[in-house]
C-alpha positions in Angstrom: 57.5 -18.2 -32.8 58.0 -14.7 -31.9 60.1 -14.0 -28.7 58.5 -11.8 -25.8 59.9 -8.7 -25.2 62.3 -8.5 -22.1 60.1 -6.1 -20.6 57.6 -8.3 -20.4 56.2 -9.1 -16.9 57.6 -12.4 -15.2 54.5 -14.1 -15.1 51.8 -13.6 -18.3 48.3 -13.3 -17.4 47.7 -17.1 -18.4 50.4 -19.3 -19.9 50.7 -21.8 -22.6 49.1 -24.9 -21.9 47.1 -23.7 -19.1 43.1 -25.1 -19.6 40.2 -24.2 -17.8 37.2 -26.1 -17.9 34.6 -23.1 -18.4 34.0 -21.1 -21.2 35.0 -17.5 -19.9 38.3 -17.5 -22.5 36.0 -18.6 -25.7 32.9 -16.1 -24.5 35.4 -13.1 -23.9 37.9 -14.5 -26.7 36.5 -11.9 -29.6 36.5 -8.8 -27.4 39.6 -9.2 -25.9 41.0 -9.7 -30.0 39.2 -7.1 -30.6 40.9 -4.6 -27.9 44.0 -5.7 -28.0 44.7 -6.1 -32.3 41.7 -3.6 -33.5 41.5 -1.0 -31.3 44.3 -0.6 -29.6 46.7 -1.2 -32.7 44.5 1.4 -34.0 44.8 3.9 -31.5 48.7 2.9 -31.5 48.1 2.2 -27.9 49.8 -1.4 -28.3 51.6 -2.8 -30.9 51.7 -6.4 -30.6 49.4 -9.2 -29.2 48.9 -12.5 -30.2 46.2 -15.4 -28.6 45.4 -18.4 -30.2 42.5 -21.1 -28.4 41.8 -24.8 -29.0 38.7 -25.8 -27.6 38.1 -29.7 -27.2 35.0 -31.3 -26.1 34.8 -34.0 -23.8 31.3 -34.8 -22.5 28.9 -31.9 -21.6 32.4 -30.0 -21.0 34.6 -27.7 -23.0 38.7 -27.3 -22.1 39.8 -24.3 -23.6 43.9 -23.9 -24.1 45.3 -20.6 -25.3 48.2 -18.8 -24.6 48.6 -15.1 -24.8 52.0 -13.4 -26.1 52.7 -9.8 -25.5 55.3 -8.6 -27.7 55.9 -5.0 -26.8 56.0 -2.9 -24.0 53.4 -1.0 -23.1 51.0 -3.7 -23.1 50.3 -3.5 -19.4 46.5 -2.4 -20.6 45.5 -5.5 -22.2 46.8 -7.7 -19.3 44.4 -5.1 -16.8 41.3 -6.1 -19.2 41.8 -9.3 -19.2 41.7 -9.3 -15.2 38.8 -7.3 -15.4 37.1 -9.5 -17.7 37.5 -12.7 -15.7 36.9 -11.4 -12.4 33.8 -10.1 -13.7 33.2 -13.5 -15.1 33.8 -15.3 -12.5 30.9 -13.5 -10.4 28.3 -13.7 -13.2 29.1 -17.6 -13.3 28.9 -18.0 -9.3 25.7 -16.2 -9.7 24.5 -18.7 -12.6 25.6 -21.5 -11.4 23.8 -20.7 -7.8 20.4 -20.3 -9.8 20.8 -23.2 -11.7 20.8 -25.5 -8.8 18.1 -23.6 -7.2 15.9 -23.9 -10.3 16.9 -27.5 -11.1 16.1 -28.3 -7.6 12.4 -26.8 -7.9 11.8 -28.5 -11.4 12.8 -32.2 -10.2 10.5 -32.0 -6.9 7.6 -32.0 -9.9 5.8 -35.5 -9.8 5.5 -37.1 -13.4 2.1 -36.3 -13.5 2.0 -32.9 -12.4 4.7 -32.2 -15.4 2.3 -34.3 -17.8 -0.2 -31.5 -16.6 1.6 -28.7 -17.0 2.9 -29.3 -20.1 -0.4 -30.4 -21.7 -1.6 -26.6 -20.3 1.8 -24.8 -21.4 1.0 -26.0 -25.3 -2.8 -25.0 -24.6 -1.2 -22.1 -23.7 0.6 -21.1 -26.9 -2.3 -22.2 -29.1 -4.2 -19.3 -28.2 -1.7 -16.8 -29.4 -2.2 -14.9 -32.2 2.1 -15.2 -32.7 2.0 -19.2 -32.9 -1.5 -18.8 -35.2 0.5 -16.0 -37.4 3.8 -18.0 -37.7 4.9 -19.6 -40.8 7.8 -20.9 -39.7 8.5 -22.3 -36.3 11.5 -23.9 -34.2 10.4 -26.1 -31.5 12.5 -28.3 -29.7 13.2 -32.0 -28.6 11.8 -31.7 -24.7 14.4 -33.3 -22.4 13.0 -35.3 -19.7 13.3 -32.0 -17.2 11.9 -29.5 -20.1 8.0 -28.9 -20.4 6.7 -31.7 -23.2 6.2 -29.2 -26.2 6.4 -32.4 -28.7 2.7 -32.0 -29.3 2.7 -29.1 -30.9 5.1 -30.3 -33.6 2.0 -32.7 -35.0 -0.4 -29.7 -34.9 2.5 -27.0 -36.4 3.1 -29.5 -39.3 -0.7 -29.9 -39.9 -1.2 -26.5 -40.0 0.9 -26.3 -42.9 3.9 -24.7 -40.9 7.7 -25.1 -42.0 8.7 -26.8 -38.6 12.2 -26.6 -37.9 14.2 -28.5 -34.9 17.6 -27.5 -33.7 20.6 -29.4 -35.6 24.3 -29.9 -34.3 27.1 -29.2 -37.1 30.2 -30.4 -35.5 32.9 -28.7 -37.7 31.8 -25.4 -35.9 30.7 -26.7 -32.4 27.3 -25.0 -33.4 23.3 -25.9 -34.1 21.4 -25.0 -37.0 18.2 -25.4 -37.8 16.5 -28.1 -40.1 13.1 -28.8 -41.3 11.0 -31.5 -40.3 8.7 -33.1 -42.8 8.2 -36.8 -42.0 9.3 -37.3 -38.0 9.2 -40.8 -38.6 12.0 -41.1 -40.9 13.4 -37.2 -40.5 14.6 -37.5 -36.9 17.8 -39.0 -35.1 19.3 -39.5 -32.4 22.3 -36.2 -32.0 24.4 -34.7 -29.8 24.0 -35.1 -25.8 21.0 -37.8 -27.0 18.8 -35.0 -27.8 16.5 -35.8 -31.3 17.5 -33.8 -34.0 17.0 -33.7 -38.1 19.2 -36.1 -39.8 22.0 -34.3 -41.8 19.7 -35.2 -45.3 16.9 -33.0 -43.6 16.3 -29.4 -45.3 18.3 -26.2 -43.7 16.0 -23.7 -42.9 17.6 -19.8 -42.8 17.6 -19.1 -39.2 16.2 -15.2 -40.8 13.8 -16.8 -42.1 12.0 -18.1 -38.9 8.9 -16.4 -37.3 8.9 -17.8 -34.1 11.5 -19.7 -31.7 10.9 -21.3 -28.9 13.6 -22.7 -26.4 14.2 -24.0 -23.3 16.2 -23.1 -20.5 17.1 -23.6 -17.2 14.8 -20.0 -15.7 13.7 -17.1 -17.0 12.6 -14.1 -15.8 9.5 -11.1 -17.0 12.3 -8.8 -18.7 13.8 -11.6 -20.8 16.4 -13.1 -19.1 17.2 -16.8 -20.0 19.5 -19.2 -17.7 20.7 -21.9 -20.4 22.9 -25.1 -19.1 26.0 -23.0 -19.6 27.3 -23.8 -22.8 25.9 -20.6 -25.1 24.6 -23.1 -28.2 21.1 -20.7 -28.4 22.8 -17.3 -27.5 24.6 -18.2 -31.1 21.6 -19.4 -32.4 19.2 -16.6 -31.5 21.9 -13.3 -32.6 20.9 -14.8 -36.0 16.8 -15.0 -35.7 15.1 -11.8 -36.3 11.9 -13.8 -35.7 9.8 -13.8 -32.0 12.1 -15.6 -29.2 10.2 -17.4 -26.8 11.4 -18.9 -23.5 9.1 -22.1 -22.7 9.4 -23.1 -19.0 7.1 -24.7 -16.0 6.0 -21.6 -13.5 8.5 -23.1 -11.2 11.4 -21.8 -13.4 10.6 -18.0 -13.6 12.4 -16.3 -11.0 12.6 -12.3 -10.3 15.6 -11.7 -11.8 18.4 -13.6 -14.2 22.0 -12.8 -14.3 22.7 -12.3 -17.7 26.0 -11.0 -19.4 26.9 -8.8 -22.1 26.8 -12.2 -24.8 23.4 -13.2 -23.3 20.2 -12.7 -25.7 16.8 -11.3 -24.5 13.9 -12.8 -25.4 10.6 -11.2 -26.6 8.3 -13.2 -24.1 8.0 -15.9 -21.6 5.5 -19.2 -22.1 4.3 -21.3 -18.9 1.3 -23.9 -18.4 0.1 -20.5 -16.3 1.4 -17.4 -18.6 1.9 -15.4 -21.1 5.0 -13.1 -20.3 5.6 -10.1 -23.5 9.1 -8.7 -22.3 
């Protein structure tokens, strides 16, 4: 390994071995590479930076370990951005988090029945749009017990003569795809967090090649905003899908106003038992 310069401040911005359970290293990982060994070594700003991350899994939880080497002087820069970076962070997650809880709280004071309800309107909902009569290919997803009951309209899609498509997890890139459903019977399985998802035999559909999306989410707001669970799976997903994004949520989730950050996608409209939200 490459000694640090003896310039080099006494103490780096984050030592080796240090792990933070959150994701602010892996969501500002590729700008801070970018800065430090594209542009900067470009613009002969900096000449030397290294930073290497494991991320391991444990639960619903990620532990990110990474170490970051300056190896000239003159680097001071790069340890400024990367301050920047997580104190920015860090508000934008307070901020999340806080709206999480709020929303969560909202969502479980729903009775069963009044969910069943809503639900059974939200799918009525969608049925009347010309974008879910148009689309030719369609991503729905396995409701969680908190999560509007969209499971309906897979039936119906797949009657229609749709390519239906459910989210898939491919564990060699800590990802999800998407796969087509056919038979549900025999097509589904139980995947990752216990969430139903094609089996690895099912069909992958090109994620460009999908007309319409629609997720989940913790809230949403009129301009597009989505509040996930925190762990970015459909902000990958979505930079992929040139298709409609739609944001599917009880009225009790949209809010005035998500925080969002720079790696947060915007969706083209908002679904609830009550609306029809075009962003």
């Amino acid at each position: 390994m490459l000694a640090a310069h003896p310039n080099k401040p006494s103490q780096s911005v984050y030592d080796s071995g240090h792990r933070r359970n959150d994701f602010k290293f892996a969501r500002n990982y590729r700008r801070l590479v970018r800065l430090a060994s594209g542009e900067s070594l470009n613009s002969g700003r900096y000449l030397g930076f290294r930073a290497t991350t494991t991320a391991v899994g444990r639960a619903s939880l990620n532990f990110c370990s990474f170490r970051v080497e300056k190896l000239w002087p003159s680097t001071q820069p790069v340890a400024d951005e990367f301050a920047r970076l997580f104190t920015m962070t860090d508000s934008l997650d307070n901020a999340k988090a806080s709206l999480r809880q709020q929303v969560q709280a909202r969502v479980q004071n729903l009775a069963p029945g009044e969910r069943i309800t809503a639900s059974a309107a939200l799918c009525a909902q969608l049925q009347q749009q010309k974008v879910w009569q148009d689309a030719k290919a369609v991503l729905l997803f396995a409701p969680l017990p908190d999560e509007p009951d969209i499971w309906p309209l897979l039936k119906e899609a797949l009657a229609a003569g749709k390519v239906v498509a459910l989210p898939a997890f491919v564990a060699g890139t800590n990802t999800y795809t998407a796969r087509q459903i056919i038979e549900p019977v025999h097509d589904l399985v139980l995947g990752k967090f216990g969430i139903r998802e094609p089996a690895a035999t099912c069909l992958e559909v090109p994620l460009n090649r999908l007309d319409l999306v629609l997720m989940p989410g913790i809230a949403f707001d009129p301009r597009g905003g989505r509040l996930g669970r925190g762990r970015g799976f459909y902000d990958r997903l979505l930079a992929a899908v040139n298709g409609l994004k739609c944001g599917v949520a009880f009225d009790e989730q949209l809010v005035d106003a998500v925080p969002v950050g720079p790696m947060d996608v915007r969706l083209n409209c908002i679904l609830t038992p009550t609306r029809w939200i075009e962003t």
